[in-house]
N, C-alpha and C positions, 0 to 999 in steps of 0.2 A: 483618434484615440477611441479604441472602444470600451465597452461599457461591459464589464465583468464580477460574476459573483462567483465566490470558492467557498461551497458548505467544508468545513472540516480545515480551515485555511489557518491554524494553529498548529494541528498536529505535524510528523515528520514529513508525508508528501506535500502536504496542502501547504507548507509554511515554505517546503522550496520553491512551490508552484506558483504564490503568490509574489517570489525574488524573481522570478523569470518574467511573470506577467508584465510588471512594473518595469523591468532593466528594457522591453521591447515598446515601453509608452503607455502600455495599456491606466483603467481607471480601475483600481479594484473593490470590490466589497467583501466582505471576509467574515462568515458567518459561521460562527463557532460557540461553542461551551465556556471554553478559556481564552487565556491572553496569547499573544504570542511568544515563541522560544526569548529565553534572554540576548540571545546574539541576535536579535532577527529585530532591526533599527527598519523598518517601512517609511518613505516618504508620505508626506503629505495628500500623496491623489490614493490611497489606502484606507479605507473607513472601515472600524471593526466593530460587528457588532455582536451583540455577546446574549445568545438565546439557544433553546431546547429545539431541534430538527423534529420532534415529533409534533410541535407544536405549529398548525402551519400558519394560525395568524400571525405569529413569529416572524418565519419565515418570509411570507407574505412583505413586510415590510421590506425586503429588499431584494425580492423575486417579484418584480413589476414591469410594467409598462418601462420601456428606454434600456432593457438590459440586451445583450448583444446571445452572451453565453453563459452558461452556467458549469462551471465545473461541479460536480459532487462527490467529494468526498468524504465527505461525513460518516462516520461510521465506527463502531465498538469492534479491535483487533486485537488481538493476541492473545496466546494460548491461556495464558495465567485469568483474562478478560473471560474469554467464551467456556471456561471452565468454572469461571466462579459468579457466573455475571449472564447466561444463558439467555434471561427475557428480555437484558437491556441488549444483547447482539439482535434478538430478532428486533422488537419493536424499534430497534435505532436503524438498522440497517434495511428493513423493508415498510415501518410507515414514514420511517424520512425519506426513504428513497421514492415512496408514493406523493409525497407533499412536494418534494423540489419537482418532481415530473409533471403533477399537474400546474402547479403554479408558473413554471416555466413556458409549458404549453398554451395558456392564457395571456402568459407573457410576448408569444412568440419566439423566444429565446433558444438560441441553440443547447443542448445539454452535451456533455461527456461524462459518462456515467464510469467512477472507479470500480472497476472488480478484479478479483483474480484468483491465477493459478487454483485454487483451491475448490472450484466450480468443477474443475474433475474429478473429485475425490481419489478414487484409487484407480481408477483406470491404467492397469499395466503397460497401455501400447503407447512408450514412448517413442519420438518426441509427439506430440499434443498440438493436431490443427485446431484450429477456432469453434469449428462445427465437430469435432470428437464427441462421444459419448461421456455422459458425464458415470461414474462409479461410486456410489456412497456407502456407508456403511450404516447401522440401524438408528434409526429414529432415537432410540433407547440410551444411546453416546454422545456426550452433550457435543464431545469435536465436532460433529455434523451440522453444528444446528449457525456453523457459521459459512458453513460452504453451501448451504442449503440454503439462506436467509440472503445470501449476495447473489446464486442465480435466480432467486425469484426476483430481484432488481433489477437483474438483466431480461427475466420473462415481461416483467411492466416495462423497463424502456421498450422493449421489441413493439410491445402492444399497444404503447401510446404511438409510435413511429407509425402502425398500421390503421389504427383507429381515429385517432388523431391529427395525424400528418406533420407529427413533433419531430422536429431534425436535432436525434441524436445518436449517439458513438460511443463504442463502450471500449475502452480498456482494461485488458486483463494484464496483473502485473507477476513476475517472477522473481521472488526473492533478491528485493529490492535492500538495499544496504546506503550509508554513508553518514556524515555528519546531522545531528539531533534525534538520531532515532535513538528512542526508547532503548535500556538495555535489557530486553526480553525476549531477543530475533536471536538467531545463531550467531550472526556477526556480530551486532554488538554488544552484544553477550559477552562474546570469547574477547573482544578489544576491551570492554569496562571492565573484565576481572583482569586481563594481563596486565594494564596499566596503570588500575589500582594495587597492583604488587600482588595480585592472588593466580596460583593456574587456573587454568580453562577447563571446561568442563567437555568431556567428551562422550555424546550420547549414542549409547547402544555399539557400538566398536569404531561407529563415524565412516562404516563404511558404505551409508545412504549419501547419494547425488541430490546436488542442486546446483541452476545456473545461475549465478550470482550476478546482478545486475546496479551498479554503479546509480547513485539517482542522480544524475546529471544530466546520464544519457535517457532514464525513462520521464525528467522532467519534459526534457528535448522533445522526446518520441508525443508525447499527451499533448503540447502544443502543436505540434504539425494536425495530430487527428482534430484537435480545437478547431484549426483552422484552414483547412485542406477539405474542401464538400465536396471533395470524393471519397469523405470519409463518412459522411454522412448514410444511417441506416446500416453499417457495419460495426463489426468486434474483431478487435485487434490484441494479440499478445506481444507482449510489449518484457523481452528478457534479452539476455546472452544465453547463449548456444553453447558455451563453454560448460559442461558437466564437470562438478568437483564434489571430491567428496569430501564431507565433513572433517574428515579426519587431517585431507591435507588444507583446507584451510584453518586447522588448530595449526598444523608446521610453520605455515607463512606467516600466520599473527606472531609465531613463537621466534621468529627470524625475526621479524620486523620490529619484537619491543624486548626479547631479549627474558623473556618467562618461559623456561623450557620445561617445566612439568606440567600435569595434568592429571585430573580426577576421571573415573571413569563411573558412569552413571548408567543405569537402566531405566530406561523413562516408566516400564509398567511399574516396578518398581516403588518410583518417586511418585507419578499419578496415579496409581491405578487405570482401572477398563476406560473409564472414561477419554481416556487419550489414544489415539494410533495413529503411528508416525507412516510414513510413505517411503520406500526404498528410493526410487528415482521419483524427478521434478524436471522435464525439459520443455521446454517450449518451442514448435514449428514457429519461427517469425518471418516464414516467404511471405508471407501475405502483406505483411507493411511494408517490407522492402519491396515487393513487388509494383504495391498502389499508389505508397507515400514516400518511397529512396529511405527507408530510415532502419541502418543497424547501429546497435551498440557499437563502443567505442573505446571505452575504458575496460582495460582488465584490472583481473583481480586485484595484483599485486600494485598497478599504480592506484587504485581507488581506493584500498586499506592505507596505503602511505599515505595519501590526501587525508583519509578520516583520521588517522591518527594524529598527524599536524594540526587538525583542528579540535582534537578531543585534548592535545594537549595545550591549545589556547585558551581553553572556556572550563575550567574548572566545576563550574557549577553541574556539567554534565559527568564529571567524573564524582562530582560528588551524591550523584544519586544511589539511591539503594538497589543492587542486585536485586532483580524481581525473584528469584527461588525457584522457578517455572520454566519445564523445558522451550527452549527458545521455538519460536512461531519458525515453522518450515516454508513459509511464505509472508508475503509481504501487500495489502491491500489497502485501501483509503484508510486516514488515520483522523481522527480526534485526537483532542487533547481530555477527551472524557477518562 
């Protein structure tokens, strides 16, 4: 059995990553802000413990001596967040990502460091190998200060792995989807308003791509990099290949729950400068199928069917509030801040 800690082990990945750990034996620790999802019953070898990731005597308490791995995901995401919320994205996303790195490191512990897709910023040349050139837009636009703030996480894992000789792995994630995530993302966005009897919102004509990624298959993918040290000292993107555009995933939610209109929205509009959205989102994943055998697995249409089967068992998630905010065009470690 080994001995594990999940910063952000509340939120939407940390909360599936922490079912996967457990269903394989593992012992977990689960350091987070909040409690966990309502549907999310943990056994008994799951200890939660409930502190600030900037904090690292905090942390410290369960980033110790006898830890194996540390996943980190801890981190302030989505669009509505790092537009209203700007200082708690950097200081949550790069002095916690410095406190689990070093405390790990002391630890001897392995780390896998959550990031993603969004460390490219705009870079036109898709699909997007691991080592691409990152594109961002001005300092001046708060949308930056998240894509900006998660690869400087990935600059300190590099640099403790070099300085250091800290063994850890980063994952980059692509528009990751499925049951308890927030209704703030494009998917579950457009499944919490068709289900709650409202149409979907379709932004900017819906005719921008992304490869939507099932988290079943990107829980799968984070475990093998966990535990496969030939993962170790690399960065892995971790999506489907599948390019869809917005617009036909408004059709399929509208097929599958029976809400056939739809609003159509301008995001400058709704946000103002502050926000800019990205035409295409793809991700090159040779590299993990290459080192570690692992592709996606789930499409679209079966893994909207899945979330909706369980969006409509758990009420309590349908009965959240529309966040108001165009849905997060990607998908990275989640708090429940």
């Amino acid at each position: 059995m080994a001995r594990v800690v999940v910063t952000g082990g509340c939120g939407f990945l940390g909360s599936h990553l922490v079912d996967e750990l457990v269903r394989r034996g593992n012992e977990v620790t689960v350091f987070d802000a909040g409690g966990p999802p309502p549907d999310q019953t943990p056994p008994p070898s799951v200890r939660y413990v409930t502190g600030d990731i900037r904090d690292a005597a905090q942390l410290a308490e369960v980033i110790k001596d006898g830890v194996d791995t540390v996943y980190h995901f801890a981190a302030v995401v989505g669009v509505d967040r790092y537009l209203d919320r700007p200082l708690d994205v950097i200081d949550i996303n790069l002095l916690g990502t410095r406190n689990a790195l070093d405390l790990a490191s002391k630890a001897g512990a392995k780390v896998v460091l959550a990031s993603t897709s969004e460390v490219f910023g705009k870079n036109p040349a898709v699909p997007w190998r691991e080592d691409d050139d990152r594109v961002v837009g001005s300092t001046a636009v708060d949308r930056w200060c998240y894509s900006s703030s998660k690869a400087l996480g990935e600059h300190l894992a590099f640099a403790f792995a070099r300085e250091r000789g800290l063994r850890t792995a980063i994952v980059r994630f692509f528009n990751v989807y499925g049951p308890r995530q927030r209704p703030a993302f494009v998917v579950s966005r457009t499944l919490h308003r068709a289900l709650n009897g409202e149409p979907p919102v379709v932004y900017d004509g819906g005719g921008q791509t992304r490869c939507f990624t099932y988290v079943q298959d990107a829980i799968d993918a984070t475990i093998i990099v966990g535990t496969d040290e030939n993962a170790v000292g690399e960065c892995f993107n971790i999506g489907s290949s599948a390019e869809t555009t917005v617009a036909r995933l408004g059709a399929l939610v509208a097929e599958l729950t029976g809400v056939q209109t739809s609003v159509p929205i301008e995001t400058r509009e709704a946000l103002g400068s502050q926000y800019q959205d990205l035409r295409r989102r793809v991700p090159d994943t040779t590299k993990i199928g290459r080192m570690l055998g692992w592709r996606y697995s789930t499409d679209l249409r079966e893994g909207l069917i899945r979330t909706i089967e369980w969006a409509r068992e758990n009420p309590w998630w349908l009965a959240q509030p529309d966040s108001g905010a165009t849905p997060e065009p990607d998908l990275a470690a989640t708090a429940s801040a």
